[in-house]
C-alpha positions in Angstrom: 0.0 0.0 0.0 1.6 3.5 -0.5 0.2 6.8 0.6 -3.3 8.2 -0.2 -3.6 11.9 -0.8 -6.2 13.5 1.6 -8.3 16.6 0.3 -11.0 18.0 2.0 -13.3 16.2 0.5 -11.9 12.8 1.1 -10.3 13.5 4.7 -12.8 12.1 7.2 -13.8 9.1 5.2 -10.4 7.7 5.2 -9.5 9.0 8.9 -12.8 7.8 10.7 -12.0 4.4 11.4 -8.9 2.4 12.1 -5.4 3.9 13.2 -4.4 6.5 10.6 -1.1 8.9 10.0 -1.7 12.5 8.6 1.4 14.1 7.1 0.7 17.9 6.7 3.3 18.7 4.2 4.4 21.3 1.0 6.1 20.6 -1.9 8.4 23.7 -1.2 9.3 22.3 2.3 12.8 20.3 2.3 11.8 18.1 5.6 8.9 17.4 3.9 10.0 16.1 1.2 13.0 14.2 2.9 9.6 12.4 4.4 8.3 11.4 1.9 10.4 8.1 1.1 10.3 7.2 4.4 6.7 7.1 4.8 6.2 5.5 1.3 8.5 2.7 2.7 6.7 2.8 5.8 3.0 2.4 4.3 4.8 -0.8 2.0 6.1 -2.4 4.7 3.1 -2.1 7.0 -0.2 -2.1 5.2 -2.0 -2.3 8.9 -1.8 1.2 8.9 -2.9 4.1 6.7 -0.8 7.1 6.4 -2.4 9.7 4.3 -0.7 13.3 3.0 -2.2 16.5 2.8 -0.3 19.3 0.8 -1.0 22.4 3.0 -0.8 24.5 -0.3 -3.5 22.6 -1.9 -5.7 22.2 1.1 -5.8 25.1 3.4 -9.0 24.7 4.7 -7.7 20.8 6.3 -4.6 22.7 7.5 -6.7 25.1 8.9 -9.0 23.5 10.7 -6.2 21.5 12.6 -4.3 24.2 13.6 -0.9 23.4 11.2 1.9 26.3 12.1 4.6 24.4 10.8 5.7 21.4 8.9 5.9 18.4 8.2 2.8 17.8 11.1 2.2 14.7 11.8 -1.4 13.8 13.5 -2.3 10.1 14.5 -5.9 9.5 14.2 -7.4 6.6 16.0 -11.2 5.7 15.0 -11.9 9.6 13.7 -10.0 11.2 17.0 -6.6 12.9 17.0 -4.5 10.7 19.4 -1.5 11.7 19.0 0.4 15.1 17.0 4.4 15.6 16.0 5.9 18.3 14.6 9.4 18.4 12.5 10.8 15.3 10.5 11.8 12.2 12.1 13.8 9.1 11.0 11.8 5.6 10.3 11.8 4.3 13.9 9.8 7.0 15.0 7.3 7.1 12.6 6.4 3.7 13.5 7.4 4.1 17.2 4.6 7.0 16.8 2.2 5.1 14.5 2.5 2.4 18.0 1.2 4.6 20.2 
């Protein structure tokens, strides 16, 4: 499995239910894109967990509503409810140490 773009019009279907990883990111944003490869490699390796990306450019509404100030943001969404919320990049073993939680 490999990421799934989230856009305001997808972003609570696919974060309602289940344990789900929200990457607020930009295209213009260095960290953010060092992320991306990691998380790819993360959603491949472990397909029990969804880890979607929303591009704060495209969807400003979604970053918005969530209060991004920086990225990358990470959010953990458990069942529909924020559980957990990182800021900055991180290597491998944290995301999944964070996607544990």
């Amino acid at each position: 499995m490999s990421t799934i773009k989230l856009t305001s019009q997808n972003f609570s279907a696919e974060t309602s239910s289940g344990t789900v990883l929200v990457d607020f990111w930009a295209e213009t944003c260095g960290p953010c894109r060092m992320m991306g490869p990691i998380l790819e490699k993360v959603a491949s390796e472990h397909p029990e967990y969804k880890i979607g990306k929303v591009d704060v450019a495209e969807e400003g509404e979604l970053a918005s509503r969530f209060g991004i100030s920086a990225i990358p943001t990470f959010i953990l969404f458990k069942n529909g409810k924020e559980a957990a919320r990182s800021v900055g990049a991180i290597p491998e073993g944290a995301v999944l140490e964070f996607l544990g939680q």
